[in-house]
C-alpha positions in Angstrom: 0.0 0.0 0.0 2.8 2.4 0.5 4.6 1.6 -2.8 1.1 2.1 -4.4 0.5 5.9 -2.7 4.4 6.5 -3.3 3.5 5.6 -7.0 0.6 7.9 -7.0 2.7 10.8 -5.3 5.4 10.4 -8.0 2.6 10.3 -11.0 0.0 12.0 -9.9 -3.0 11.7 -12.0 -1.7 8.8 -14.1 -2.8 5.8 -11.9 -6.0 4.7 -12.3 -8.9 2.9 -9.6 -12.0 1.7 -10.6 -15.4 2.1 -9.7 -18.7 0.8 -10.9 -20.0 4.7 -11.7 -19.7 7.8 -10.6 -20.7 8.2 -6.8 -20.9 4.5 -6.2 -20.1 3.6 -2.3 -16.3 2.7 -3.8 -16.0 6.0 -5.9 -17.0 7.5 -2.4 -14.6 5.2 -0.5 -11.4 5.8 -3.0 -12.0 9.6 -2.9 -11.7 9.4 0.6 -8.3 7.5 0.3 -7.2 10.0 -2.0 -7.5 13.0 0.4 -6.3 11.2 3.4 -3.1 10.1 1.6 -2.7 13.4 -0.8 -2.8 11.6 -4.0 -4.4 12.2 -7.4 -5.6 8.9 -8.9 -7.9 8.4 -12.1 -11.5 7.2 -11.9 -12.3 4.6 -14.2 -15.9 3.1 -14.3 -17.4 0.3 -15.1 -20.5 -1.3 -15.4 -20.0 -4.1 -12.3 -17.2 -4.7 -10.0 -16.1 -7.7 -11.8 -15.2 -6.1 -14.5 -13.1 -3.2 -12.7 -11.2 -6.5 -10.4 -10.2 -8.4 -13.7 -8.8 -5.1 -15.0 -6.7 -4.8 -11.7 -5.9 -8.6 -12.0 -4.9 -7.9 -15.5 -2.7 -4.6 -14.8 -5.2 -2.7 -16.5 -5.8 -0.1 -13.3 -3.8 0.2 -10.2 -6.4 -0.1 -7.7 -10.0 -1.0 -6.7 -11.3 -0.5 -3.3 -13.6 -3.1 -2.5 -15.1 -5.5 0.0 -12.9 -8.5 0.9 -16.7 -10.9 0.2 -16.3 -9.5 -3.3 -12.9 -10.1 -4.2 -12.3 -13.4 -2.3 -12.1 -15.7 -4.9 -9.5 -13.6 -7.4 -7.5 -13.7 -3.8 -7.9 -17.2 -3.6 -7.0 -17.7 -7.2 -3.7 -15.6 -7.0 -5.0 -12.9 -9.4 -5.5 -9.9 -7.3 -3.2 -9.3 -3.4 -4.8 -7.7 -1.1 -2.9 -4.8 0.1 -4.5 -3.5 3.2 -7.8 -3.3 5.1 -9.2 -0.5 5.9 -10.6 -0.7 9.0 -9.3 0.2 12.8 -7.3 -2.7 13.0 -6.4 -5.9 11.4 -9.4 -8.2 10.6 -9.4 -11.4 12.8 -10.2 -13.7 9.7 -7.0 -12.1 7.9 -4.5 -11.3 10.6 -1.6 -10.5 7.9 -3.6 -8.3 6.0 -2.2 -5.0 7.9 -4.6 -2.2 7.8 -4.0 1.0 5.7 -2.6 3.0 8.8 -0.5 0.0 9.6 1.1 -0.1 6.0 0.7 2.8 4.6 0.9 5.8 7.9 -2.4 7.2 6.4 -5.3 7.9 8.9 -8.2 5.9 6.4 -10.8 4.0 7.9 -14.0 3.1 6.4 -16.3 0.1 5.3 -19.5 -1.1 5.0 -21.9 -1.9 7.5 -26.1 -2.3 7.8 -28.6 -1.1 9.6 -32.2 -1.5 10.1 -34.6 1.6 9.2 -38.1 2.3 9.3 -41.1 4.7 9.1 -40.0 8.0 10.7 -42.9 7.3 13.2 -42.6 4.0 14.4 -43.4 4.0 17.8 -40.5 3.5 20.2 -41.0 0.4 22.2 -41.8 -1.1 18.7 -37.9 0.3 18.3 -37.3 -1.5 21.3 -38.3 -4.9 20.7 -36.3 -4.7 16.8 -32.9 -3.6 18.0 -33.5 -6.4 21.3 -34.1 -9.3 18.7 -31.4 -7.6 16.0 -29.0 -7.9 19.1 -29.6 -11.2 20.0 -29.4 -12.6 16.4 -26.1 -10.4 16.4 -24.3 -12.4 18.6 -25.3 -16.2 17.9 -22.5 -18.3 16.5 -24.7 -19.1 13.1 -25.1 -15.3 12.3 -21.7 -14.7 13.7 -20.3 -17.0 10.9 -22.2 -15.6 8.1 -21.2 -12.5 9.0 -17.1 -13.4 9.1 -17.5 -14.9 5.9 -18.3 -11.6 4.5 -15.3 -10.2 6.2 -17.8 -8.0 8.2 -18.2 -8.3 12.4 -21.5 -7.7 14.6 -21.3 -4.2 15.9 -25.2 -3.8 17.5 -26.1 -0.6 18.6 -28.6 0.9 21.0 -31.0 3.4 18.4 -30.0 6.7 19.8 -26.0 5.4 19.1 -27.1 4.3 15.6 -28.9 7.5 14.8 -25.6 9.6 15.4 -23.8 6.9 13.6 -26.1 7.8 10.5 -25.8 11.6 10.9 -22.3 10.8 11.1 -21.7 9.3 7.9 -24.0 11.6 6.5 -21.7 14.7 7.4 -18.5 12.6 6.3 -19.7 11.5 3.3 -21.1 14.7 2.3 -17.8 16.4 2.7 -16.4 14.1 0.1 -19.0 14.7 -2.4 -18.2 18.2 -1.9 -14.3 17.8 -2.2 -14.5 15.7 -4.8 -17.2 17.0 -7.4 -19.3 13.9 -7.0 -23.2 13.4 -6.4 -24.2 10.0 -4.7 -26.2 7.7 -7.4 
């Protein structure tokens, strides 16, 4: 990852990342990369994921920032490396996979993660009961596992703490819009 972001300091604007279309969740994600690390990479889109992995596999682009489910099997296969996660710290399920702080020295954290929604109204011991059963299913060792295969790990969260979570993103992910010129699809 730090060869890569050296590369990109050295040529800015010639290396390329792909995304499925302008303001998809990795056009979003990669332009956040950029302005942590201070680097000037291309967009490239295509019209699925696939496509924009067997172009990395192939040498055709630099980079794709993706989920670890999605690329799993080119990993596997000895087609694509994975050069860092980029979450808070390494991912239990791929312990030598360093994080992007860890190889890199760039504060970038970010991923994917669910949540439940519903009607703006919805009475709140209706809320309750939801996020009580959500939680429980969260922790069993059958979900657990579903989840880990995904590369993804329960993080259940009382509403009010998953409301500012949401308001959180919003803000962040606004800011890159802005920065970057983008509108979300």
């Amino acid at each position: 990852m730090a060869d890569l972001l050296r590369m990109a300091r050295e040529r800015p604007g010639q290396l390329r990342f792909g995304i499925t279309g302008p303001g998809d969740t990795n056009h979003f994600a990669t332009e956040l990369l950029k302005a942590a690390a201070g680097v000037d990479m291309e967009a490239v889109a295509y019209r699925g994921m696939r496509d924009a992995m067997l172009d990395a596999a192939a040498g055709r682009i630099e980079l794709v920032v993706t989920t670890v489910a999605s690329t799993r099997a080119l990993i596997e296969a000895g087609q694509l490396r994975l050069l860092a996660t980029a979450a808070e710290r390494r991912d239990p399920a791929m312990p030598e996979v360093p994080t992007v702080r860890e190889s890199a020295g760039v504060d970038y954290v970010t991923g994917v993660w669910w949540g439940l929604f519903g009607p703006a109204r919805l009475p709140r011991p209706v809320v309750a009961r939801l996020n009580e059963a959500v939680g429980r299913a969260l922790v069993q060792p059958a979900y657990r596992q579903v989840l880990a295969s995904a590369g993804a790990l329960p993080a259940p969260m009382v509403p009010a703490d998953f409301a500012a979570k949401v308001r959180a993103e919003v803000g962040r992910w606004t800011a890159v819009a802005r920065r970057a010129g983008i509108a979300a699809r």
